[in-house]
Each structure stands twice: as structure tokens, then as C-alpha cells.
C-alpha positions, 0 to 999 in steps of 0.5 A: 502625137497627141496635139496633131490627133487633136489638130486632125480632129478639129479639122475634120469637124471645121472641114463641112464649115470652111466654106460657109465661114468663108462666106459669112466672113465677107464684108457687110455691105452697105446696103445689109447695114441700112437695111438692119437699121431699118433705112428702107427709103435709102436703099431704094435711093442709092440702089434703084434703078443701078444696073450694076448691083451685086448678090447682095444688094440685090437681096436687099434692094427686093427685101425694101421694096417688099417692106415699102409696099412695092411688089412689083419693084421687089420682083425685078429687084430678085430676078436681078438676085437670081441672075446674078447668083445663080444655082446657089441655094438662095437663088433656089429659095428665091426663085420659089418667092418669085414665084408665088409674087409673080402671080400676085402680082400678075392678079393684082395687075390685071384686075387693074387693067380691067379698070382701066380698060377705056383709058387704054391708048393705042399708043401703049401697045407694042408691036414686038410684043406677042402673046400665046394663049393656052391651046384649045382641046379639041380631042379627048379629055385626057390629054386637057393639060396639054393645053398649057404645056404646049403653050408653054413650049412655044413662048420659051421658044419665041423668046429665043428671037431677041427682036421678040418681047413675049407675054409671060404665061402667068400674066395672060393666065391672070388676065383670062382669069379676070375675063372669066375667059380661062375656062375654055382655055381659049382666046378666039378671034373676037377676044384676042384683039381685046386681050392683046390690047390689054396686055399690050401686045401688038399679037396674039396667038391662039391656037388648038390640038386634036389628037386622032385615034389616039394615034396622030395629032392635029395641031393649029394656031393662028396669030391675030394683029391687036390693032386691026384685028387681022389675021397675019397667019393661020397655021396647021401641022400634023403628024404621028403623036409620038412626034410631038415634039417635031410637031410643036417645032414645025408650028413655031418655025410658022409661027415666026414666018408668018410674023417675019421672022422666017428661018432664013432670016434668023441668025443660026445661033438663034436659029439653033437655039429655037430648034432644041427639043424639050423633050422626046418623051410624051409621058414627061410633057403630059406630066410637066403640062398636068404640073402648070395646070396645079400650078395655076390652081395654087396646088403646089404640092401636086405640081412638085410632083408632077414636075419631078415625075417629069424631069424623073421621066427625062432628065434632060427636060430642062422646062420641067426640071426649071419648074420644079425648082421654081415651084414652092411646096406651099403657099407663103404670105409676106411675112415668111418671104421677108424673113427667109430671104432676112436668113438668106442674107445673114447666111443662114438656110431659108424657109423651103432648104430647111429640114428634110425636104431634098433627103429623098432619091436622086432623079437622073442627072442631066449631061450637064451634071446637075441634079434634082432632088424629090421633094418631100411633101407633108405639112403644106401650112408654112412654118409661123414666122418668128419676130426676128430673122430666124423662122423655125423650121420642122417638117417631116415630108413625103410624096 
């Protein structure tokens, strides 16, 4: 009786590590070897550019990349990590690093193409590509930040249609920046073409809301060809504010048709997919755009916030509750990335899982059953990484 009560106990404390142990327990592979050798170059040789890597060669395909200097090759190396894995607590921690590299590297790329804008051929650009600049504010000042939601709203939307290839946000962000554009939060008719060629874009859309009285809302775009600075569609819907969400659809739907990709002509999978709502809750995209724009400034304790709030607010808003798991609750150099995603390898916890940061309230699940925790916020100076794979981690946090 009494060895069985010792067995029952044993187990019960083993039980919380079965899982983990099962994890750690699989076979090294080669690529983890070369990496803990220091074989960099080796990886990169035998791992870049292969389609069909695994979770953990991904990993340490994007931790050589980083080692050698080459970020940009490290950001497609861990979107290939979080593809693969998804939804496990390293791809989380991942997200986060990808995160902050992708406006790195969005700055460093577009400081680059100013440089050479003169060398830039026609040639380059692509006529499936579209950008979607930040819609301009005509109206009250309140509703600013739905500048850079509404925008946000309508590319997740165009990158539905397959055919399409749209600018990701954060590098047209990067690029107005640079052109001291982004403070108007517009790109009008006589820049786009210049931007569009920058990117290399075949369109871009520029657009702008007003709201009436507080009570309507006005909405506008327009989508000028690169090349020939033409105007291939001037677009406008308006409607009640509180259909917000019918508004921004109607706008996209006009969008498509007027670079030929009408309703009709989209396959009803596709068609279904650009349909989905957001969000019906207008206080949940206030706060979601109020989040990009802390994003944007490298606030990211304010845009954890905002983002929870939002996803708090409607737990079914899928854009705000991606961001809030994407975003970082403090800047991290170089040095705190390689060493989280190290500890990630080894099976450990990484830098942004460690502690108390998802010991406060639950938010509201989704239909899907997932839920979000409230990020705990407090010292926003990451933790000093240590010479080896472990970074120490003690962070009391609180909204």
C-alpha cells in the first residue's frame, strides 16, 4: 500500500511534465547540432531556400540567419516557423520577435530605396501588387486613428483574392515615414505614383473618411496606376456610423471591381472569405486602430492594451485579437531575440512567456475556443541577456 501511495504521488508530480518531457525527448536535429557547434554557414547551405523544412529547422535556420547578419532572410526563415507550428507557445514568442524585425527591417529597406530611387526600372514593378495607404481624416479629430484601422481592414481583405499581391502595412508605413509623408496620413494623387514605384507596386490606393454629425460616416478611395499615374477608380459609400463595418466591405467590393476583380468574377470561397465582418462593434475598431497607431510609434505597452480592450470589447475580432499576440510588451535588440528563440529550441520558456505576464483575467473566448490573456505590463526594459542560452527573467506586470 505504501509503494503505490509512493507510485500515486510520484505521478501526480511527474503528471504537469509528461508532455514537456515528451517534447524535449525527441531526437536533436542536425541542424540544432551545427547550430550549438557554431556551424552557421552550414545550415544556411543545407537549409536555405528548402520548402520543406521542419519547426525546428526553421528555428535555426532564422537564428543563422540572424548570427550572420541577415535579417531579412531570418524574418522568412520564422514566418516559415510560425507556419509550421502554429498556436504552440514558441510560435507566440516568435510572432513577437517578427514583429519588431519587420519594422527594422521595413525602415532599413525603405531608407535603401530612397537611395536608389534614380536606378529604379519600370521593369520592377508589379502590376499585381497594390498598396493601401492610411485613409486621410476629414472629420473630427477623435476618430484620427481610424485612419490606420480602416486601412488595415481593407489590405486583410484584398489579400484574400489570390491573384492579388498587397503591400503589407508596416513597409508602406517605413516608406512615408522616410518621405516625411506620414504625418498627413495621406498619400495624394501626385505622390502615389512615386510611392507605388518605390514599392513596386503596380496601385495604390489612397482614400479618406468623414464622419457627419457624429452620426453618418462618409467613405472614399481611389486607386491610381503606378506607371501612368491614371486613376483606374474613384470610389465613395456612405451610410449610418454604427455600419461601419457594411461600409468598409461596400468600399472593398469597389475597390476589387474597379481593378477587375468584380464579385462576379471571384469564386464564391474567395468571395465569402472577403465578405467576413471584423468586427460589428465600432468601440472595439476605435480601440484596435487607437493600437496600430501605438504600434507604429513603438508604444508597446499602450498597444497591448488597446488591442486586449479590443478583443475584450468583441472576442470575435480576429484582426485585433492576431495583434495582441503579435505584439511585444517591450522593445528587444538582437542579443534577447537570439537568446529567447536559443531557449525555445532547448524547450525551455522564452523571454515575453516567462513570469506573470498572462496571470491576469481571461477575455471572452472566441467560437473557436481560443482564448487571450491580459497582458500584464510593468517593467518595459527587457531583462539583460546572460552569455548562455537562458535569459533571467522577474517581471511583476500590471495594466
Amino acid at each position: 500500500m505504501r509503494r503505490q501511495l509512493i507510485f500515486f504521488v510520484l505521478f501526480v508530480l511527474l503528471l504537469p511534465t509528461l508532455g514537456r518531457t515528451e517534447e524535449l525527448g525527441r531526437p536533436e536535429s542536425a541542424a540544432k547540432r551545427l547550430y550549438q557547434e557554431g556551424q552557421y554557414t552550414e545550415i544556411i547551405k543545407s537549409l536555405g531556400g528548402k520548402a520543406d523544412v521542419d519547426a525546428q529547422e526553421a528555428l535555426y535556420l532564422g537564428l543563422s540567419y540572424l548570427r550572420t547578419g541577415d535579417q531579412s532572410k531570418a524574418i522568412i526563415a520564422w514566418k516559415q516557423y510560425v507556419q509550421i507550428d502554429p498556436g504552440s507557445e514558441g510560435s507566440r514568442e516568435v510572432s513577437k520577435y517578427l514583429t519588431l524585425l519587420l519594422q527594422e527591417e521595413a525602415k532599413r529597406t525603405a531608407r535603401e530605396i530612397l537611395q536608389q530611387e534614380k536606378q529604379i526600372a519600370v521593369g520592377k514593378i508589379d502590376a499585381k501588387a497594390i498598396a493601401v495607404s492610411p485613409f486621410e481624416n476629414l472629420g473630427h479629430q477623435t476618430y484620427a486613428p481610424l485612419s490606420k484601422g480602416l486601412a488595415e481592414m481593407i489590405i486583410t481583405d484584398l489579400s484574400k483574392v489570390k491573384t492579388l499581391k498587397v503591400v503589407e502595412r508596416v513597409q508602406l508605413k517605413a516608406l512615408l515615414d522616410e518621405l516625411k509623408l506620414s504625418q498627413s496620413g495621406l498619400v495624394d494623387a501626385k505622390s502615389a505614383p512615386r510611392v507605388g514605384k518605390l514599392l513596386g507596386a503596380g496601385k495604390i490606393t489612397t482614400g479618406s473618411f468623414l464622419d457627419l454629425d457624429q452620426e453618418k460616416l462618409r467613405l472614399d478611395a481611389a486607386v491610381t496606376q503606378t506607371e501612368s499615374g491614371k486613376s483606374l477608380t474613384n470610389s465613395e459609400v456612405h451610410g449610418e456610423l454604427p455600419t461601419f463595418y457594411r461600409l468598409e466591405k461596400e468600399l472593398v467590393f469597389k475597390i476589387l471591381c474597379g481593378i477587375g476583380h468584380c464579385p462576379e468574377s471571384l469564386d464564391s470561397q474567395t468571395k465569402a472569405a472577403v465578405e467576413t465582418i471584423h468586427t460589428r462593434n465600432f468601440k472595439a475598431f476605435r480601440l484596435y486602430s487607437q493600437g496600430l497607431e501605438y504600434l507604429d510609434q513603438a508604444k508597446y505597452r499602450e498597444a497591448s492594451r488597446s488591442f486586449f480592450l479590443a478583443v475584450e470589447e468583441d472576442p470575435e475580432f480576429e484582426l485585433a485579437r492576431k495583434a495582441l499576440l503579435d505584439t511585444p510588451l517591450f522593445p528587444l535588440d538582437l542579443t534577447a531575440m537570439i537568446s529567447g528563440a536559443e531557449k525555445i529550441g532547448d524547450g525551455g520558456t522564452a523571454i515575453l512567456a516567462a513570469g506573470p505576464f498572462f496571470a491576469a483575467p481571461q477575455i471572452p473566448q472566441s467560437t473557436d475556443g481560443h482564448q487571450v490573456m491580459a497582458p500584464s505590463i510593468g517593467m518595459l526594459t527587457p531583462p539583460t541577456p546572460s552569455p548562455s542560452n537562458t535569459v533571467p527573467v522577474n517581471i511583476r506586470v500590471q495594466f
